[in-house]
N, C-alpha and C positions, 0 to 999 in steps of 0.2 A: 740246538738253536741258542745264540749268546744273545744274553738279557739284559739291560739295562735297566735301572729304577732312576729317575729324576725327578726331586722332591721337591717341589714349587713351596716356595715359602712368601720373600717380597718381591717375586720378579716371574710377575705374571706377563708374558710376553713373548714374542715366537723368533721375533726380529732382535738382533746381539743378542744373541741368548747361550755362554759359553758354557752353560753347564748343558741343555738341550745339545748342542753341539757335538762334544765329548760323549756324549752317551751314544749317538748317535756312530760314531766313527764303527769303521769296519763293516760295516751294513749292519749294524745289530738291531734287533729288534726294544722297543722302548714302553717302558709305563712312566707314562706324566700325571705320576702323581700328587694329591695337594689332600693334606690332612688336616681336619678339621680339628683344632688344637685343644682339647677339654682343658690343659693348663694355661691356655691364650684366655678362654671363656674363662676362668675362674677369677682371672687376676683384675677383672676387670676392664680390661685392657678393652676385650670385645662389645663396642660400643655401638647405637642402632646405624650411626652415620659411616662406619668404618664398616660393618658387616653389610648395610647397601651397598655399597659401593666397590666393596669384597664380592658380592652377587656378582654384579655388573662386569667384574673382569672376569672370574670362574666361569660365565658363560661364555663370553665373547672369546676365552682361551679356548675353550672346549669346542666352539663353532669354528678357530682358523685351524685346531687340530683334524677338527672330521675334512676340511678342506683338502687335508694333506691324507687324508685315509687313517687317522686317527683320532683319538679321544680321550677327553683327561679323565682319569680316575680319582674319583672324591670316598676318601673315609673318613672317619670321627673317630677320635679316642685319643691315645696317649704315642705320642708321634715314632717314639722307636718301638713302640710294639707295632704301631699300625706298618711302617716299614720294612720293620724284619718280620713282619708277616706274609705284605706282600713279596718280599725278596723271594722269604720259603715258595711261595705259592708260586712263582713261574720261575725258578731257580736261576735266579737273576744272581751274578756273582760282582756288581758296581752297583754302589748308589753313588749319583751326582747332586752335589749340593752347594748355592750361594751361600757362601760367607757372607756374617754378620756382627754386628758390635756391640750389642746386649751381652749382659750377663745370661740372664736364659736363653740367647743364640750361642754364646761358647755351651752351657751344661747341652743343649740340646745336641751339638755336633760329639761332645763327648760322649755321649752319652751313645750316640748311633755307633762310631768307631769302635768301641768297646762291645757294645751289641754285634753290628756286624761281622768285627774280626771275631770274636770267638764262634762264629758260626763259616767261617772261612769267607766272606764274604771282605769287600775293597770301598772305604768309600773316599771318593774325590770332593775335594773342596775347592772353589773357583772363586778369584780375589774381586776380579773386576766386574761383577754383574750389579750390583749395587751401587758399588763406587766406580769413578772416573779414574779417581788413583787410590789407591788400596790401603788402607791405614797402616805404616810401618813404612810406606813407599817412602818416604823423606821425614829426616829424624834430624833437630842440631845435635850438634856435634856434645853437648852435656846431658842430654834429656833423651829420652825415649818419645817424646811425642812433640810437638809446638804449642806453646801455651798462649802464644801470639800471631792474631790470623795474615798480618802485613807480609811479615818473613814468610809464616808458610805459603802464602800465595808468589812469592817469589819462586821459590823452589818448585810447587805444584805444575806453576805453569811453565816450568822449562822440560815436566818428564815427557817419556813420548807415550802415546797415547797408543793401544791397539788399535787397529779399523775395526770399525762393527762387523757385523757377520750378518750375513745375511741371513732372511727365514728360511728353514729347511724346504726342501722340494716336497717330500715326502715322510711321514710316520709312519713305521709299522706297531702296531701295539698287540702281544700277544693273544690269542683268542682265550676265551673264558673268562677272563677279569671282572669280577663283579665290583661294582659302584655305586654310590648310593646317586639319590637325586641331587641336582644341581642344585644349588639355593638358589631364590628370586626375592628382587630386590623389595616387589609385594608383602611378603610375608615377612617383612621385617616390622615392627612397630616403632612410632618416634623418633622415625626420622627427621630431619631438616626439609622443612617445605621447597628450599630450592636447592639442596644438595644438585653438585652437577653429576653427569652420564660417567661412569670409569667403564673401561676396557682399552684394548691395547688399539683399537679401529679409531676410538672416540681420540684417544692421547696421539696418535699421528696424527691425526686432521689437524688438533687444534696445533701441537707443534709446528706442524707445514704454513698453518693460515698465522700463527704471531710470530713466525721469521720474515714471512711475507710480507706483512702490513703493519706489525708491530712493533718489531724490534730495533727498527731503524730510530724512532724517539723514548726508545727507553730509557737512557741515561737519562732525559732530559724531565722525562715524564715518567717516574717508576716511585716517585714519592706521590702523587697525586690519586689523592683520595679520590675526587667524583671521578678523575677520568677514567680510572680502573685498567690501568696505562700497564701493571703486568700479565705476566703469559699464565698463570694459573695454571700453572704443569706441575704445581705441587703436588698433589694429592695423584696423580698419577706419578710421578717417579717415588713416591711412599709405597704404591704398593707394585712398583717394578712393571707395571705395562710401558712407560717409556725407558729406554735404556740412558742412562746420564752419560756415558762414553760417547755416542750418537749423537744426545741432545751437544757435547761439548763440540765436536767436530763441526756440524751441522753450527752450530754459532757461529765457528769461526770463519765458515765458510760466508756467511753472512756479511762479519767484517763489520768495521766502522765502531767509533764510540760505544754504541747500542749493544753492540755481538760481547766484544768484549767486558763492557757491564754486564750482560746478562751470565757471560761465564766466569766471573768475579763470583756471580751470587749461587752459581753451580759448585764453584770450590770452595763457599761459605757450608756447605753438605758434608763434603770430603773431611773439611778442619773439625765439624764438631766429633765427624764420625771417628778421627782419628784421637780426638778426646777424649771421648766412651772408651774407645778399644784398650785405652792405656789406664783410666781412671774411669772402671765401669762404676763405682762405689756413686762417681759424682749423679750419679740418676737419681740419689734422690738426700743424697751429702754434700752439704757447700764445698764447692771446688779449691774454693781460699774463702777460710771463713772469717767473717767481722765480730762474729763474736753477739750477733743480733739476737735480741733479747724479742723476738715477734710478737705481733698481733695474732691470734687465732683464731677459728671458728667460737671459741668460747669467749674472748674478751672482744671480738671486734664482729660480733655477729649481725648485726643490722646493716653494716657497713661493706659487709662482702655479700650479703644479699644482694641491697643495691648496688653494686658492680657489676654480679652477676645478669640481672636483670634488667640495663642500662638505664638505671634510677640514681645516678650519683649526681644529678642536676650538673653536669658538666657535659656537653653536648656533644662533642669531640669524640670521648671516651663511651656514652652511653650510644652513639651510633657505630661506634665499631662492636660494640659487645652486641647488640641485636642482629647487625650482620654477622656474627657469628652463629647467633640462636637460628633464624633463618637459615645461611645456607652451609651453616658447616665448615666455613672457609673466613679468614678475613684477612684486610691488606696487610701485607708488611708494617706497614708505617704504620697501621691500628694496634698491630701485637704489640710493638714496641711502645709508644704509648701509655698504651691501656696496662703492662705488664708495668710499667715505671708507676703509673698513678696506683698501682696495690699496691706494689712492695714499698714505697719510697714515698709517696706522698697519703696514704693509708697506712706505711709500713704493718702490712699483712703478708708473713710469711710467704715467700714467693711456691711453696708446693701448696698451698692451697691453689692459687693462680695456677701451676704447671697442670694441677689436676682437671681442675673447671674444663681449660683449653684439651685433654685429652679426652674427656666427656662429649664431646661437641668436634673436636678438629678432623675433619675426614684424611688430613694429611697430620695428623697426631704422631711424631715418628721421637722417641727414647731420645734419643742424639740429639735431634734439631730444638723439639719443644724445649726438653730440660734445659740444653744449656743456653738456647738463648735467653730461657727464662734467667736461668741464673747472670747471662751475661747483664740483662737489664737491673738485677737484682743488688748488683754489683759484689757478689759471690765467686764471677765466673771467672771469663778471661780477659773482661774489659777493663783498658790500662785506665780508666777514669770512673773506678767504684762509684762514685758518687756523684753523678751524673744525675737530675733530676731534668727529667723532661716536663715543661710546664704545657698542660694541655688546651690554655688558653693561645699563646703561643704558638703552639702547632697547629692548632685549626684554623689561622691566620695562613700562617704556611702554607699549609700543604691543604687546606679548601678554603681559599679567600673568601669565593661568593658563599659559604653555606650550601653550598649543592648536596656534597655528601649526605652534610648535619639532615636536610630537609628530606633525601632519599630515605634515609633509619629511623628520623624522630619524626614521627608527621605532626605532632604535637605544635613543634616549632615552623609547620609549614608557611605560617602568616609573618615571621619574622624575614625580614630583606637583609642582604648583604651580609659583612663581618660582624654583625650587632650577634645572630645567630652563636659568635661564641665567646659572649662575654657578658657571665651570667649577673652584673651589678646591673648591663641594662634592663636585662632579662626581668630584673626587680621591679620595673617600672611597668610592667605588665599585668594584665588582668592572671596572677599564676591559676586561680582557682577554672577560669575559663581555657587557661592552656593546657590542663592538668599536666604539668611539669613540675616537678620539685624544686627548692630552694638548693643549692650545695650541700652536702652531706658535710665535708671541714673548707673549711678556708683554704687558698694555697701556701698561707703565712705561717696558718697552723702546721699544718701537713711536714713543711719543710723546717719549720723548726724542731719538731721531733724528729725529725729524721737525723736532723746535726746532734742534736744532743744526742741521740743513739748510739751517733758512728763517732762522738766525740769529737765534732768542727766545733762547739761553742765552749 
């Protein structure tokens, strides 16, 4: 009997699924397996909103597998022993595995290749299950990677894309395999009260329902805080129930202004990844450093409480951080933001920020947090380091009426229109009956240390 092992890592999913696939070829029989990482749990990394919602797909993968007459196998421990164990144990001679762009996704692949070849065993590694285009797929001509996302969205979207694959018809998975219990998303503690549904059921609906009725005003409405105007298919293409090759096709199919924004912000995935891959250091090393002399938990410690806890008497900012706390998730145009007002108008070293956001983000992924972080930090790859987003400003912008502000702050429920973000009116208020605070620094303040920092003045 010839055995396959396929090791579920970020691409919990049955549909494009090119490592399933491959294992699958010649009739062979398959273990879908998914190991429960003890160096994932240690690093911290295993957070309560990431391991719900880690539940949520593990079952839902395990229910379309019994569908097909199979079942996913879950162990625990140290991922290439738990592998080349199960190898041994049904004398599987291939493991299939998604390529990744971490640091500990390269040791972990080495790590299995060295393990399995000396035991004669083969393992396949597959480019496109994660990414749309593959990090290394498009290089300039000086560089190993693009440090600039304009050019590489040129070249991106001229490669040609594989077609998805369809879900297999059938799994065989050998008899005997023992497994442990599934997780449930119950038995997690502290999670986000409205963390959303993951599984691979849950991430096509919603894909199907904001191609349909969504995506058509997304260019138009994708900054708009109340209207909550994106597709929230983050946190599901994080942990691989939707396929991004699929989700880009499926865009384009779509068409119109809308399609093609929304896969702008698909290849915005592929450029950070192909960042990591080349400068994995930058997760948690300035990318192009300024030389910043930070604020830290120990010198600016009252000050990143209230950040955290959307107590920075700026109303903009402290509504997108409690929709964070709540559900796990927050908009674009909050990250950006709220990530500009720590590093740049608090200048509070941006990993303390990158960390907060992987504590809390159910779409927390090495690649996208850091280096947007960094990008906002103006560490990264943004041609205009010192970009300061003023968050009185923005909440003009992108929530005129206060909707949002008044959804996250309820505090400020009784304030009407734009007044909601502009906290000198806010002074003229009973604060003690709003219980609201005063601003933590001025934006005068804020921005003039941030010059003198980076040496504008």
């Amino acid at each position: 009997m010839n055995v396959s092992v396929v090791l579920f890592t970020s691409d919990l999913r049955l549909h494009d699924q090119p490592a399933l696939r491959a294992a699958l070829e010649g009739g062979r029989h398959v273990v879908p397996l998914f190991v429960r990482d003890r160096a994932v749990e240690r690093s911290g990394f295993a957070v309560p909103n990431r391991l719900a919602f880690l539940a949520d797909c593990l079952r839902d993968l395990d229910a379309g597998l019994r569908e097909r007459g199979g079942r996913l196998i879950v162990r625990s421990g140290d991922v290439v022993e738990e592998v080349c164990g199960v190898a041994a144990e049904t004398d599987a001679d291939e493991v299939h595995l998604a390529a990744d762009v971490s640091a500990y996704a390269h040791r972990r692949e080495e790590g299995l290749r060295r393990a399995l070849e000396a035991a004669g065993r083969r393992l396949f590694v597959h480019d496109t299950v994660t990414a749309a285009v593959a990090p290394g797929t498009v290089a300039p001509a000086a560089s190993g990677h693009f440090a600039v996302f304009t050019p590489y969205y040129r070249q991106w979207s001229r490669q040609p894309l594989r077609e998805p694959l369809d879900a297999p018809r059938a799994v065989r998975v050998p008899d005997g395999v023992g497994s442990e219990e599934l997780p449930v998303r119950s038995a997690v503690t502290g999670v986000s009260e409205g963390l959303a549904e993951g599984g691979e059921r849950a991430a096509r609906e919603r894909l199907t329902g904001w191609l349909r009725a969504g995506v058509a005003a997304y260019e138009d409405r994708h900054d708009d805080l109340a209207g909550d105007a994106t597709s929230r298919l983050s946190p599901h293409l994080h942990f691989g129930a939707l396929s991004p090759v699929e989700a880009v096709h499926r865009a384009r199919r779509a068409g119109g202004p809308g399609g093609e924004a929304f896969v702008r912000q698909l290849a915005w995935r592929d450029f950070h990844r192909q960042v990591l891959a080349a400068r994995p250091e930058a997760a948690s090393a300035d990318y192009r450093t300024k030389h910043d002399r930070w604020r830290t938990e120990r010198t600016a410690g009252d000050d990143i409480e209230a950040w955290r806890e959307g107590r920075t008497g700026y109303p903009i900012v402290d509504a997108a951080m409690r929709q964070l706390r709540h559900e796990g998730w927050m908009h674009n145009r909050g990250r950006l933001l709220t990530a500009s007002f720590l590093a740049k108008t608090l200048y509070v070293d941006w990993r303390v920020g990158a960390r907060h956001f992987l504590d809390l983000l159910v779409d927390g992924d090495v690649a996208n947090n850091q280096l947007n972080w960094q990008w906002m930090a103006g560490t990264g790859t943004d041609t205009r380091p010192n970009r300061v987003l003023n968050p009185v400003t923005q909440g003009r912008r992108h929530d005129p009426d206060g909707v949002y502000v008044r959804r996250w702050v309820p505090e400020l429920s009784g304030v009407s229109g734009p007044a909601v973000h502009e906290p000198w009116k806010l002074r003229g208020l009973d604060r003690a009956a709003l219980d609201y605070p005063d601003p933590i620094v001025e934006l005068s303040e804020g921005l003039a240390r941030f010059k003198r920092a980076r040496g504008q003045e």
